[in-house]
Every structure is written in C-alpha cells, then in structure tokens.
C-alpha positions in Angstrom: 23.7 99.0 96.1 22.6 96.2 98.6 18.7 97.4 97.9 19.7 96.3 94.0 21.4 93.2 94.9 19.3 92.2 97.1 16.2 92.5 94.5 19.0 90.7 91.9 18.2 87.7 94.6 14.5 87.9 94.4 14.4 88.5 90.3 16.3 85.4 90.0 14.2 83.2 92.0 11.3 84.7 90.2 12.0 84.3 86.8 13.9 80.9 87.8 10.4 79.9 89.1 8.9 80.8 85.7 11.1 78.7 84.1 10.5 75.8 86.1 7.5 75.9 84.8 8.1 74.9 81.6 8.4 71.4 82.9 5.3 70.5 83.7 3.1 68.5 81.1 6.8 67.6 79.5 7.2 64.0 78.9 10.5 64.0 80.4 9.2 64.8 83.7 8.5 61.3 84.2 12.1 60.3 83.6 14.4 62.5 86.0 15.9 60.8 88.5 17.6 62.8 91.6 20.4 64.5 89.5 18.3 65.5 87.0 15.9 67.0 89.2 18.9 68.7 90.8 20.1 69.9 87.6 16.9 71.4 86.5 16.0 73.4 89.3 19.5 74.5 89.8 20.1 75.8 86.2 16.7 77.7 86.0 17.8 79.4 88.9 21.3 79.6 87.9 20.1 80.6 84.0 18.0 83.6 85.6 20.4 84.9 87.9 23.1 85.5 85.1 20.2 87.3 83.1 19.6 89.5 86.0 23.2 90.3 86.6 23.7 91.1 82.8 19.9 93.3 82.9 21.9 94.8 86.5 25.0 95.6 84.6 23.4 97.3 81.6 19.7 98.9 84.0 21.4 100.0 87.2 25.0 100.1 87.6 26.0 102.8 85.3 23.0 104.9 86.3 23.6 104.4 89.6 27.8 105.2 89.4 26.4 108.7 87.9 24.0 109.5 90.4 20.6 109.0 88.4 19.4 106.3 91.1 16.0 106.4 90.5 16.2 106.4 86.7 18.8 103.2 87.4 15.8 101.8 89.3 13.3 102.3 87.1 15.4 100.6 84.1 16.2 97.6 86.5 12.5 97.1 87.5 11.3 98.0 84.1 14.0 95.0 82.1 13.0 92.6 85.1 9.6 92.9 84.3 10.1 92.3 80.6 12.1 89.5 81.3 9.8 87.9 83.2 6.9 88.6 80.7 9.0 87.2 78.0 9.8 83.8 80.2 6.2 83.9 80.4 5.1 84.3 77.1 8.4 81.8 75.9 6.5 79.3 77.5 3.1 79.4 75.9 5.3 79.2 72.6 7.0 76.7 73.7 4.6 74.1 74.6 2.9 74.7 71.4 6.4 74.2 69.3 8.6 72.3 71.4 11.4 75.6 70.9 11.9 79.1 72.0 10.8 82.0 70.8 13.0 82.4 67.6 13.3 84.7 64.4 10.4 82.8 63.0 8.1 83.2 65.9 8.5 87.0 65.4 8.3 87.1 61.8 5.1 85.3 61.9 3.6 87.7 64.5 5.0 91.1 62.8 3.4 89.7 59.2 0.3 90.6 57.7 -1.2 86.8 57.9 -0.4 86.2 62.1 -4.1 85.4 62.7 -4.2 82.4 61.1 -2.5 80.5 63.5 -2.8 82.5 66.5 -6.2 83.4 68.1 -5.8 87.1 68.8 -9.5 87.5 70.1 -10.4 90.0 73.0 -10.6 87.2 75.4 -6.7 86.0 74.9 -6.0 89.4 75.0 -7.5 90.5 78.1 -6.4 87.1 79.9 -3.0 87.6 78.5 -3.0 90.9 80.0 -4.0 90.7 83.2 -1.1 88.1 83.4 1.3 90.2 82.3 0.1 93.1 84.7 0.4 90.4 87.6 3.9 89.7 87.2 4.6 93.4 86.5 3.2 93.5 89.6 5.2 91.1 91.3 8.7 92.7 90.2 7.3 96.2 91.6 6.4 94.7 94.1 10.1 93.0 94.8 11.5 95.9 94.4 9.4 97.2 97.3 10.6 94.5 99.6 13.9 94.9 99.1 13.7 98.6 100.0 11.6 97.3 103.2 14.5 94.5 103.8 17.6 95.9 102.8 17.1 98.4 105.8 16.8 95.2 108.3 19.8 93.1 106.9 23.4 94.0 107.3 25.3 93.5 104.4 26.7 90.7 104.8 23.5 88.9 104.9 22.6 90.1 101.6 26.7 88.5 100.2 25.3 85.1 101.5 22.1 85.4 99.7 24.0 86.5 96.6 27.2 83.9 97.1 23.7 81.2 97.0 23.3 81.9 93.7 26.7 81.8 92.5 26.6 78.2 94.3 23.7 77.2 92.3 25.0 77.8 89.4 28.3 75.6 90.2 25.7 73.2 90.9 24.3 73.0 87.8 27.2 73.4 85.6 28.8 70.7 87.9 25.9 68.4 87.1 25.9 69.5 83.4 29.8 68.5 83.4 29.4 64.8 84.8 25.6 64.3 83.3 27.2 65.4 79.1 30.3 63.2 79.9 28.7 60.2 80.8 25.8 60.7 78.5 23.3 61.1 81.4 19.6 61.2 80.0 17.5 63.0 82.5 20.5 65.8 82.9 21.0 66.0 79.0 17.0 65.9 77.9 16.1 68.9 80.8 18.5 71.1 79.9 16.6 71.9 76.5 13.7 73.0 78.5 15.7 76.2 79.9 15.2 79.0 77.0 19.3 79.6 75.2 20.8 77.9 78.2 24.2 76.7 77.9 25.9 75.2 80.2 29.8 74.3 80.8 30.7 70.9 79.3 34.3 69.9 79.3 34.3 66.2 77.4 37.0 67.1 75.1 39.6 68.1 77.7 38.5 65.7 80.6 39.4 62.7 77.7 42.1 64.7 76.5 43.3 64.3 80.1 43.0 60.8 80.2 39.3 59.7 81.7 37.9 57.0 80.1 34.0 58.1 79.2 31.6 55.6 80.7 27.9 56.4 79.3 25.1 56.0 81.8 22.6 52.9 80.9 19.4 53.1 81.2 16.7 50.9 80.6 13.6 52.8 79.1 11.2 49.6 78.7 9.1 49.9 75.7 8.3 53.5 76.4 11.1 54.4 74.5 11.8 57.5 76.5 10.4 61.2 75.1 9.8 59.6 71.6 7.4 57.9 69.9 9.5 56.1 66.9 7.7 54.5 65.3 3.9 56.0 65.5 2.9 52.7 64.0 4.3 49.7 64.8 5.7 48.2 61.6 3.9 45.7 59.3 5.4 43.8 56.8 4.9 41.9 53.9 7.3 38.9 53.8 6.0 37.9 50.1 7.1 41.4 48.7 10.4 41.6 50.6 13.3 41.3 48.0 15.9 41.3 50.8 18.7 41.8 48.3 22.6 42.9 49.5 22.9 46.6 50.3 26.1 48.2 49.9 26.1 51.9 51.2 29.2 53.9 50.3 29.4 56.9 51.6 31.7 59.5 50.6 32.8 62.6 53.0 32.5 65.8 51.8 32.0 65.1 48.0 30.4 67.8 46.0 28.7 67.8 43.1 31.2 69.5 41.1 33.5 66.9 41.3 31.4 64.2 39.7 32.8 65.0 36.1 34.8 62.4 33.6 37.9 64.2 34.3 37.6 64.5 37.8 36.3 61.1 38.7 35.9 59.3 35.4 34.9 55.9 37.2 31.9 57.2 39.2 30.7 60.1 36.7 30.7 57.1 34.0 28.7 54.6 36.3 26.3 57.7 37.0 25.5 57.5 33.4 24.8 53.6 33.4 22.7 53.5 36.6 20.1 55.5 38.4 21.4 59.1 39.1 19.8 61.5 41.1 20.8 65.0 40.3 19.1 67.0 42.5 20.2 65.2 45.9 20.6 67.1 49.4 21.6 66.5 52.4 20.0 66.7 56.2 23.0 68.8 57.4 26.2 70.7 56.5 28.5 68.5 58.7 28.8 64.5 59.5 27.5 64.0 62.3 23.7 65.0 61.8 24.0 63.9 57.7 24.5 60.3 59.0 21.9 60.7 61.5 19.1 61.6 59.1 20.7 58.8 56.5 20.2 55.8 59.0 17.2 57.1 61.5 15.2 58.9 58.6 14.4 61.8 61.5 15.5 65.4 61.4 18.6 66.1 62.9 16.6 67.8 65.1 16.2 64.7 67.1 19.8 63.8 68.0 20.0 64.6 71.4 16.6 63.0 71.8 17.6 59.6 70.0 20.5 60.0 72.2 19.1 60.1 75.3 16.2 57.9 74.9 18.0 54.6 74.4 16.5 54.3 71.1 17.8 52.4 68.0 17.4 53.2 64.2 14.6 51.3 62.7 16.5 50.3 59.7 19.2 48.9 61.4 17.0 46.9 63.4 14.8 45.7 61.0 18.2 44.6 58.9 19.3 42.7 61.8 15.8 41.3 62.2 15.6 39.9 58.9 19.0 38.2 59.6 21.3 40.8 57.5 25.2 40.2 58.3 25.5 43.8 59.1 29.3 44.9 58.6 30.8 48.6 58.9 34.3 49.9 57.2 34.8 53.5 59.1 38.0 55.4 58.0 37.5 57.7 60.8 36.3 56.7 63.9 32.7 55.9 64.5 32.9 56.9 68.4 33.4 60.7 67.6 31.1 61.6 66.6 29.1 58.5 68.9 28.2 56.8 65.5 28.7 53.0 67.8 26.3 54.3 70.2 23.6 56.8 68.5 23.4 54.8 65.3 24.6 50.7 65.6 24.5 50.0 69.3 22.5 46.9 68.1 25.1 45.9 65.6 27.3 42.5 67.0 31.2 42.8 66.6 30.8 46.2 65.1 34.3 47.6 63.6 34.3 50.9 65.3 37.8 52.4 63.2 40.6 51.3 61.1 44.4 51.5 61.6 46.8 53.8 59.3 48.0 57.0 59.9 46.4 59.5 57.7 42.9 59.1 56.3 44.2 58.2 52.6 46.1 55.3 54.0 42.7 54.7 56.3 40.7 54.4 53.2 43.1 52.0 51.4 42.9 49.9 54.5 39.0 49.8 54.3 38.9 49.5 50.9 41.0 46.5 50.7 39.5 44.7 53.8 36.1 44.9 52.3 37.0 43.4 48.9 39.0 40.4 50.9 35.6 40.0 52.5 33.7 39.6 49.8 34.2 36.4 49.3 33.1 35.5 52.4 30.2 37.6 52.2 29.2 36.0 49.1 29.7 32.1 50.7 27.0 33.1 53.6 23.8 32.2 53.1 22.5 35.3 54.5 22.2 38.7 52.7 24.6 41.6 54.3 24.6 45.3 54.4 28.0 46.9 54.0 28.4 50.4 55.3 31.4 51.7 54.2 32.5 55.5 55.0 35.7 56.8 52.6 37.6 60.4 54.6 40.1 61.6 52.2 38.2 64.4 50.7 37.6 65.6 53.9 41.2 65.6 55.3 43.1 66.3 52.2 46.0 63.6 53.3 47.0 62.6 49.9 50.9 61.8 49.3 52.9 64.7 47.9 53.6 62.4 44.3 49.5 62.0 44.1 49.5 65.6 43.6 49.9 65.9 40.3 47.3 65.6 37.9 45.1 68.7 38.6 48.0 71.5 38.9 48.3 74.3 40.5 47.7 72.0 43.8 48.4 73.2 47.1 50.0 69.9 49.3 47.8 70.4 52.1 44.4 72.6 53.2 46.1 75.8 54.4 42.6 77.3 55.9 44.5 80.3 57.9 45.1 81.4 53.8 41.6 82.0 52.8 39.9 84.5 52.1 37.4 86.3 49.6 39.6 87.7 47.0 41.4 84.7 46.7 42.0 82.0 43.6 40.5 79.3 44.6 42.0 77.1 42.1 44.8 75.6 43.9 42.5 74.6 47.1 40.2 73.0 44.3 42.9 71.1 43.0 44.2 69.5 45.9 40.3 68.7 46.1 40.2 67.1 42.6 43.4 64.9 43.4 41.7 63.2 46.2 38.7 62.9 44.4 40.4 61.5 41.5 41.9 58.9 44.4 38.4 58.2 45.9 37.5 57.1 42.5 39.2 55.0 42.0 39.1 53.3 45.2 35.2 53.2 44.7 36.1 52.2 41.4 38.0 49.2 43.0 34.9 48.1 45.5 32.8 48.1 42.3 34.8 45.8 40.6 35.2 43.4 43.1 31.7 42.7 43.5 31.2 42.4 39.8 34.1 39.6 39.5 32.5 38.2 42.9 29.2 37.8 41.0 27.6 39.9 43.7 27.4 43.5 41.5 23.4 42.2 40.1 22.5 40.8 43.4 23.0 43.9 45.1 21.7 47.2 46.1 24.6 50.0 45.4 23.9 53.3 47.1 26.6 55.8 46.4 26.5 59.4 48.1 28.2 61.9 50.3 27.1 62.9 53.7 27.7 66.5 52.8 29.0 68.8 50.3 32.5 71.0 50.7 32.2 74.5 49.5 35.2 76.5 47.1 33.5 80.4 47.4 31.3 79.5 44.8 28.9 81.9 46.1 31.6 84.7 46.8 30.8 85.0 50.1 34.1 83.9 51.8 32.8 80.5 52.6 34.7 77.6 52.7 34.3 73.7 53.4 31.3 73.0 55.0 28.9 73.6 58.5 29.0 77.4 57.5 25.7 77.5 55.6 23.1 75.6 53.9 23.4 76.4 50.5 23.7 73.6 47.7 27.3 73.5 47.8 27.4 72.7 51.2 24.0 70.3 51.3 23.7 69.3 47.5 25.5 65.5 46.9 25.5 62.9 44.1 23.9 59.9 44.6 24.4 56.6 42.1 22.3 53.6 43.0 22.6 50.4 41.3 19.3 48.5 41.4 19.5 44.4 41.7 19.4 42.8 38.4 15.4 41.5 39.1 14.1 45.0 38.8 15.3 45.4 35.3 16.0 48.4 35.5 17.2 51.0 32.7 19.8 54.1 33.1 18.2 56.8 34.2 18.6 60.3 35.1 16.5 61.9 37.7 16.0 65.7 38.6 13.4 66.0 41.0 14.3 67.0 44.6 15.0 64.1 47.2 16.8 64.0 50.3 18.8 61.7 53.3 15.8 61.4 54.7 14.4 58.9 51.7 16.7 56.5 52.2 15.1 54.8 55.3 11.3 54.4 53.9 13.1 53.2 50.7 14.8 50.6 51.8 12.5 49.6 54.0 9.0 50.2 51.2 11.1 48.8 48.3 13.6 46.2 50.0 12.5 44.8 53.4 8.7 44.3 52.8 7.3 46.8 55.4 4.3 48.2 54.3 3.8 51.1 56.5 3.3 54.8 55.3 6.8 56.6 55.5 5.5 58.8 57.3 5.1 56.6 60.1 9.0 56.1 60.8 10.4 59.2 58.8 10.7 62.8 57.7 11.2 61.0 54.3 9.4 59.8 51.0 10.6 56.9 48.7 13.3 58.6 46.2 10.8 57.4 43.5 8.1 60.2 44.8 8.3 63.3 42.8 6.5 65.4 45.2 8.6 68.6 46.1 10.4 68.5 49.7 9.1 72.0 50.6 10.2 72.9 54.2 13.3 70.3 53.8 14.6 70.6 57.2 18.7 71.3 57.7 20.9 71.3 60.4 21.0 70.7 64.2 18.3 71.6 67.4 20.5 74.6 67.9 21.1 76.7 64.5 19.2 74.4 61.6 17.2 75.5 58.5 14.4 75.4 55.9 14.7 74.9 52.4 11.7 76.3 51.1 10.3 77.3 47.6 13.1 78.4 45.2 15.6 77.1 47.5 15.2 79.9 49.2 16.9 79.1 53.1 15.4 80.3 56.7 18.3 79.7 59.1 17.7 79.8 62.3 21.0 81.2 63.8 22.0 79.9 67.6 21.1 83.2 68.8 17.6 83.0 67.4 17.2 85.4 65.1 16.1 84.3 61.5 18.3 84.8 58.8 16.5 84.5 55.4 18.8 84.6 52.2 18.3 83.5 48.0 19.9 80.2 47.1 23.2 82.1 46.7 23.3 83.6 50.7 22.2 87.1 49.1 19.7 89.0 52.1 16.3 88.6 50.8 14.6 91.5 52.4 10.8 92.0 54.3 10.2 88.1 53.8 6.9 87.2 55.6 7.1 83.7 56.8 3.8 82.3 55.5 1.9 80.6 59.4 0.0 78.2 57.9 2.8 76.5 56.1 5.3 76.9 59.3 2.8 75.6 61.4 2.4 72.9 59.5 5.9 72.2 58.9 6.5 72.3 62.5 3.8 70.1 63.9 5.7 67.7 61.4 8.9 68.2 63.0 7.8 67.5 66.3 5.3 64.7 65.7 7.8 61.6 67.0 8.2 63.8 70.2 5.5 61.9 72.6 
C-alpha cells in the first residue's frame, strides 16, 4: 500500500510536469502575473494527481484487496504510462489546434484519409517512439524507486507527501475560486491549457451570499492580450459610408414556426414587404454566446478569450467612433450574462436593465421608453444605434387573461411535465400567446418610427438570438441549449433597408448566419473597406456562398454544421457525436482532414 501511494506521488508530479509543458510557446505565458503562475502549476499538479488516484482506484486497489498484487501493479504502472503518453501526445495536438484531443482528432486518425494532414513517415514514427518508450521508461522506472524508498520511509512520511497534493489542489481551486469571481485574466486564460480540467468556481453562491463582484482591470496596451482582433487594422472609406440609424431588435427565443399571419400577423406581414431571410441560424443554442457572435462577429469559441483580454467589439467601437448615440433597452439584465462588460464596456451611460417584475411587464417598460425616446433621437444631429433585447418568449410571464387566443394554453412552462410521449400543443400555445404579445409590441416600435419619420432613414434588423424547440424532432427535447439542430439555431430575420437603397421585397433562401451581421454593417453601412475576413468568422448577408463548417456553441461542447446540415457536436467529454439534421445517429462518418483542418486553422486564426 505505501509502495502504491507513494508512486501515486511521483506519477502526479510526472504527468503534472508534462502538462506544464503545454505552456511554453503559449501567448499567455507572457501575461501571468504571480497568481496565475501559482494557479498553473498548482492545477497541473493538482489535475494529475486526481487522475492518478482515479487510474489507483480502478489499476491497484481492487487487485490488491484480492491478493493479485503484482497484476494490481502491472495495471497501475501499465495506466500510468498511458496516461503519460497520452499527456504527451495531447500536447503535440494541441499546439497544432489550440484543443485537446477530441472525437474529431480520433475520427480523423481511425479514417481512411488521416495522411493528409498528418505526416506518418518512418522518421515521426521512430522519433515518436522512442519518446514514448522514454516515458514508459520513466514510470517503470518510478515504480522502481518507490519499492527502493518505501522500504526507507515510515509511513508517515509517505501521508505528508500525499497530504502535499491534496494541498495543491486547494491551492488551485482556491485560486480558481477568487481568479473566476473577480474575472482574473492570467488565472482564467491558463486554466484552458490543462487538458478537461475543471476547477471549483462558486460565483453564483458567493453573490448569492451577498459579495459584491469586483472584476480585476488590467491594462493590456495595444497588444490586446492572446488575440489578434483585428488582423488588419481597419480602413475606411468615409465617401461610401451611409452611416444611417440602426435599430437592432432582438427577440429571445423566437422560432421560426412562429413567424406565421396568425401567430404574429404584424411581423410575418412586414417579412413579406422587406428583406427576409429564410434560411437564418444562429452561433449558439443559448443567449449568451448568440449575442456574442451577433456583436463581435467571432465564434463563440472566443468568449473566454474576449473576456479576458480586455478587448472590445469592433462594431461597437467603430459606431461610437463615427459618433453613433449608442442606446441599449435590455428586458433582462445585461450583467448576467456580463453583456456590460464582454460586449459595451465602451458604451457611455449604458442602461444595464429595466424595472418590472416579470419579463412581459419588463418588455412593455422597454418598449415604451424607446418610443418616448424617439423623438429625441430624431432631434440629435447625430445618427444612433438602438439595441433593444424583448424576454417574454423566453420566460413565458404573460398575464393569465392574455392566455386566450391560442387554446389549449398551459398558464405557465411546467418543464418537470415533459416528456416524449407528450402533446405538445398546450406548451406551444402558451408559446404562440407570447409571441402574438411580442408582435405586437414590435409592431408598436415599428410604428413609432414610421410616424417619427425615422422608419426610411433607418436600418431595421429584426431576429432572435436563438430558437426554442417543441419535440419537433421526437427526441424529448425541449427549449433550447440541448442541441444544435434548426429548431434550436434556425431564426427569422426581417431587415428594413434605408429608403436610399431602393430597395424591393425580397425573399432570400440561401444560408447566412450571426456572424454576418458585423462585416455587414460595417462593408455596407460604416464605410470600412476591409475583407470580412479580417474582423470576422462572417460574410456580408448578400454573399450566397454556403457557410460549410458554420461553427455552434461554446469552447467546451460546440459544433459544426456541415454539408446537408448534417451536425458534429463535440460533447464536453470529448467524444464526437455526429447526427442527420433531425439528431438521428449517422453511423461510420469519416470526418474529411483536409476540410477540418482547414476549418480549424480558421477558428483559431484571431488567436495570436
């Protein structure tokens, strides 16, 4: 037993070694202060020495209780040395891809095509070996000096160096706990290095306990921290600039399905008169990354990267540059998620949430304080950008005498009641009734700005930030961040183009996405002439080109879109999950390298 724990000790610092490693060529290496240096090193070590307990629970201890020691310590050595190779080999991966080894790392290198990205020649293979046989090597060899040791130390000696490790991994969760609650970069950026490391963070109930969160700030110069957002710096083209009003509305949780004359009569009918997009998605299944990729133009992917990097959205900058009065209408909050922070720490007096108690009589309130602005907005001599964010159809907070036009309704969401063999009408109808609401509160904005003479001066972008799933697909989904199929991605989106483009109704079916509204507005509006591609993940909603590889999600469990809709998840686990546009297994699927490759490299190319 003390010969196994003691070797426990020596694993961990080996393998936490190896993952030290991973650090070095990083870009954040440059920015880590004390406690993130602390932090680092503590969770690799901490990180390794919970895998080695679990590899000792599974490899030695039950062997061991029945009296097949040495078979206990061949499985120990044998899953420590694996381990270790697999740290090893994580690494090369993922200084090539900026992630662990994942579903689609393995698919790649079990298909028939593997060699077109990776150089399998016999040199790689007999340098790659010899590695491997050195740290096999190295945890035979451990397990050979504990035998020598454990025969010199008393026990006790062998509890302290054990009861070490337990204290490093306090540390590290101790530094995780402080460095996530006041937003610390260099704790926050280095825990992504550590491969499916997940430390304790207790936000939620330290505020729910009263402390006020106070987020660390640090001044990254122009570096910008681990990014490089822009590539290019931006060039513009006063001269083309048409600089007109932009009013954003953006609708939570609204599906496609509902856009219908009965359902919301006012908004299906303006679809018809204006520029629809049929075929719109999403960047993620839930608000907080859909936003994201609507104002920043980046994949999701980046959030904790934007976060921690100090960095502001380009379009909101570049509105404020031109002199846009820059005005927000939130229904819920825009702290939680960090909206004020991530996305308009630039913006002056921002209005960070509304009074009332339930979300529908949150979205009367915004509703009615941007229409009394209007006037005001119109008397500026300065165009403005209105971001207005409506919440009813995703709380389902409408009155109990607002319930009656789509019948059966339930009054409220009653999620603990679903299931798959369910009728989903009555869910769908309390749905429909705060659609029909939302209408015409949209409805209401769109008016205004017609009788205030602004509707033909202005840009009008309508859309959701997500979709709300009804078991369409029979699965026994429901509402949304569950999957990333089109009923949980797919939105409307309206747009009413300024009066001096003259132009016609039109209805549009070709693919775009969240991420073209940033290269849009800044191509078609502000006058910056730079390729999109320079700022964004996006294209202007006017290229027809297919969004192949259309990126979903978070950095922890995200997606691709690929041909025929068909959807790679990558699960938080890291296996791949690879389904049909209706979540039915699609079986033996060969993820093609030289696209992936390609997709990645795009991914990752605002990383510095």
């Amino acid at each position: 037993m003390r010969k196994s724990c003691l070797y426990m000790f020596f694993s961990s610092l080996l393998i936490g070694v190896l993952l030290m490693s991973y650090i070095q060529g990083d870009s954040i290496a440059g920015s880590l202060d004390l406690l993130g240096w602390v932090f680092f090193l503590t969770s690799c070590v901490g990180h390794a020495a919970v895998v080695v307990l679990a590899l000792w629970l599974v490899g030695w201890l039950p062997w061991a209780l029945a009296g097949w020691r040495r078979l206990a310590a061949g499985l120990f050595v044998s899953l420590v040395s694996l381990t270790s190779v697999l740290a090893f080999v994580n690494m090369q991966v993922y200084k090539i891809y900026r992630f662990h080894i994942n579903g689609f790392i393995l698919n790649m290198l079990t298909g028939p095509n593997a060699g077109d990205i990776f150089d399998f020649d016999a040199k790689l293979y007999l340098t790659e070996g010899l590695l491997f046989l050195v740290l096999v090597g190295v945890c035979v060899g451990l397990w050979w000096l504990s035998g020598r040791l454990v025969t010199r130390w008393p026990g006790h000696h062998v509890g302290r160096l054990l009861a070490s490790l337990a204290a490093v991994l306090v540390v590290a969760n101790g530094c995780y706990i402080y460095g996530s609650f006041v937003v610390k970069p260099s704790v926050l950026k280095s825990a992504r290095l550590v491969p499916y490391y997940f430390p304790l963070s207790t936000t939620d109930f330290l505020e729910s306990l009263g402390f006020e969160q106070h987020v660390v700030s640090v001044d990254y110069g122009e570096g910008g921290g681990e990014l490089c957002y822009p590539l290019r710096s931006l060039e513009r083209d006063t001269a083309q600039a048409l600089r007109p009003n932009i009013v954003m509305i953006l609708i939570d949780s609204w599906s496609r399905r509902a856009l219908t004359d009965e359902t919301m009569p006012q908004l299906a009918q303006l679809a018809r008169e204006e520029q629809w997009y049929q075929n719109h998605v999403s960047c993620g299944n839930g608000t907080s990354f859909s936003v994201f990729g609507m104002f920043t133009g980046l994949q999701p992917y980046y959030w904790t990267a934007f976060e921690t990097s100090g960095n502001s959205p380009l379009l909101v900058d570049e509105l404020l540059g031109q002199g846009y009065d820059f005005r927000t209408y939130p229904s819920a909050t825009l702290e939680n998620p960090p909206f004020s922070r991530v996305l308009f720490q630039h913006v002056p007096d921002l209005r960070v949430e509304t009074p009332g108690k339930t979300s529908y009589e949150r979205d009367l309130k915004i509703k009615d304080d941007l229409i009394a602005d209007l006037p005001k907005l119109k008397s500026a001599e300065k165009p403005f950008f209105v971001f207005i964010f409506f919440d009813l159809l995703h709380a389902y907070s409408l009155p109990k005498e607002l319930l009656n036009r789509f019948q059966p309704s339930w009054e409220y969401g009653d999620f603990a009641a679903l299931h798959n063999e369910m009728d989903p009408t009555p869910f769908w109808n309390l749905y429909r009734n705060s659609a029909y609401q939302t209408d015409r509160m949209v409805g209401e904005v769109i008016t205004a700005l017609k009788e205030q003479g602004l509707y033909d001066e202005s840009l009008v972008m309508i859309t959701g930030d997500h979709a709300q799933e009804y078991n369409e697909n029979h699965k026994n989904y429901w509402g949304h961040n569950s999957n990333f199929t089109q009923y949980q991605i797919g939105v409307p989106l309206i747009i009413h183009q300024p009066s001096a483009l003259h132009q016609s109704p039109t209805t549009f079916t070709h693919r775009t996405t969240h991420y073209d509204f940033v290269p849009t507005l800044m191509h078609d509006y502000l006058g910056v002439t730079n390729d999109p591609d320079d700022y964004s993940a996006g294209r202007l909603l006017s290229d027809t080109t297919p969004r192949l590889w259309h990126f979903v999600g978070n950095e922890l469990r995200y997606a691709f879109i690929v041909e025929g809709d068909t959807i790679l998840t990558k699960e938080g686990a890291g296996y791949i999950d690879v389904t049909d546009a209706h979540l039915n297994p699609v079986e033996n699927y060969q993820v093609k390298p030289r696209e992936f490759d390609a997709a990645i490299r795009r991914l990752n190319r605002f990383f510095k």
